[in-house]
Structure formats: C-alpha cells, structure tokens
C-alpha positions as CSV (number, residue, x, y, z in Angstrom):
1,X,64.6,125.0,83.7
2,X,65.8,126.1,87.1
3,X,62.5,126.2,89.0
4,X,61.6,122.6,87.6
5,X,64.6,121.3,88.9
6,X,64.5,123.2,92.2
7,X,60.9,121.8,92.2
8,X,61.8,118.1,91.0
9,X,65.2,118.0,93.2
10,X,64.5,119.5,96.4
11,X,67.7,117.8,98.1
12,X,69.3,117.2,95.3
13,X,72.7,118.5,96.8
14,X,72.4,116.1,99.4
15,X,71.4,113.3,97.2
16,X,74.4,114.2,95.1
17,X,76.7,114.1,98.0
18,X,75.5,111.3,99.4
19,X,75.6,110.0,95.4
20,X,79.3,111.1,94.9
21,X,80.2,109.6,98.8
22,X,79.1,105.9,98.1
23,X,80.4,106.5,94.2
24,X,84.1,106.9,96.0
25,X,83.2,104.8,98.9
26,X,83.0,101.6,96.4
27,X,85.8,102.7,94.2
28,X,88.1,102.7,97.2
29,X,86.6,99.2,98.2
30,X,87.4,97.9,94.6
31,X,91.1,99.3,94.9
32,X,91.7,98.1,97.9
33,X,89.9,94.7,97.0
34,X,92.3,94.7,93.9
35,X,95.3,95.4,95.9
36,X,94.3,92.6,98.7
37,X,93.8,89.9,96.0
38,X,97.7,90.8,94.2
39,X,99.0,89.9,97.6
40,X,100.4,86.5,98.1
41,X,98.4,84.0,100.0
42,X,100.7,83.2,103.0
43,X,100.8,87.3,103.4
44,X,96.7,87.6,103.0
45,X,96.8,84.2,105.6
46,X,99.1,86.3,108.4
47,X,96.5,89.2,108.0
48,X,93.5,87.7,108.5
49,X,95.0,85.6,111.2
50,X,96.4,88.9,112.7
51,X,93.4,90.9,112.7
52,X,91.0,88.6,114.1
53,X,93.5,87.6,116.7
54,X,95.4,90.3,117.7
55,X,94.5,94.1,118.5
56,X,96.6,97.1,118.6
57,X,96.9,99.2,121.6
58,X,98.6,102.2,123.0
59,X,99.6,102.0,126.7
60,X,99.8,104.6,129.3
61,X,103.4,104.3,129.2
62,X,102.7,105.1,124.9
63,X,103.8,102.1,124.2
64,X,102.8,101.0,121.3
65,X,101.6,97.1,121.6
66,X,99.7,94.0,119.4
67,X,97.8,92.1,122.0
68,X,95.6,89.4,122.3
69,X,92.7,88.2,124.5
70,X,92.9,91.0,126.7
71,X,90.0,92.8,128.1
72,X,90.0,96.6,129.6
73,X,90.4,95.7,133.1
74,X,94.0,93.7,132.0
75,X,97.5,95.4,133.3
76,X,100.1,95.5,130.2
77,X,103.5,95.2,131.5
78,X,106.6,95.4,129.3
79,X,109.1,92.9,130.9
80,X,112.3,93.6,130.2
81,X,113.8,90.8,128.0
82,X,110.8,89.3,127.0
83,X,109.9,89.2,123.4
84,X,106.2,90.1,123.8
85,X,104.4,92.5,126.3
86,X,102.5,90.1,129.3
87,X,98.8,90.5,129.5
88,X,98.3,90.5,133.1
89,X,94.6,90.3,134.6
90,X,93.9,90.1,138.4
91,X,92.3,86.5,139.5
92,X,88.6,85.7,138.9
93,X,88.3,89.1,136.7
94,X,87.1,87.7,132.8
C-alpha cells in the first residue's frame, strides 16, 4: 500500500497542505462573513464607507492617523487643536 501511494501521490503533502490551507482559508471567510452579516446595517454602512474612503497610516512622528486622499508625496501635520490631522501636499504635486 505504501509504494502505490508514494507512486499515485507524489506531492501529496503539498496537495494536502495546500488542501487543508484553502479548507481553513474558506472557513475563516464564512466566519467572518457570518459575523459581518450579524452586524447592524448603519455599523456595516460606516465600514464600507470607511474603508474605501479612508486609510490608516503611521507617521514619522508614530502617530497613528485615518486619512484620506492623500498620496506619498503629502506632508501630515498634527495641528494642535484641530480635530483631524491636515493633509498637506506642495502645489501642482497630484
């Protein structure tokens, strides 16, 4: 039995793995699928709006910051009193 199914399964190790990787790949899609849908819609709204809008960075400073439209280039500056960090970009740069 174990030379037929050395012969038969030459990578079957990797083909499990690969097997057992997409098996717990889609499980943890379902759960998390399951856990998006239990949220309320206004909450599920807010994310989606967030996460195509907005992305997280970490400035030099390691600050930690949700910004939006900004591009590489773009200076973050933390103004103090202001409620949200200032994207600041230097003329004609887009």
């Amino acid at each position: 039995m174990g030379e037929e199914y050395m012969q038969g399964n030459s990578c079957s190790s990797r083909g499990k793995t690969a097997e057992l990787q997409d098996l717990n790949e889609s499980l943890l899609k379902e759960d998390l699928m399951r856990q998006w849908n239990q949220r309320p819609e206004p909450m599920r709204c807010m994310w989606t709006r967030n996460y195509n809008c907005w992305a997280f960075d970490i400035a030099q400073s390691e600050l930690d910051t949700m910004i939006q439209n900004a591009m590489a280039v773009d200076f973050i500056a933390s103004a103090e009193g202001a409620k949200i960090p200032l994207v600041l970009r230097q003329k004609g740069e887009f």
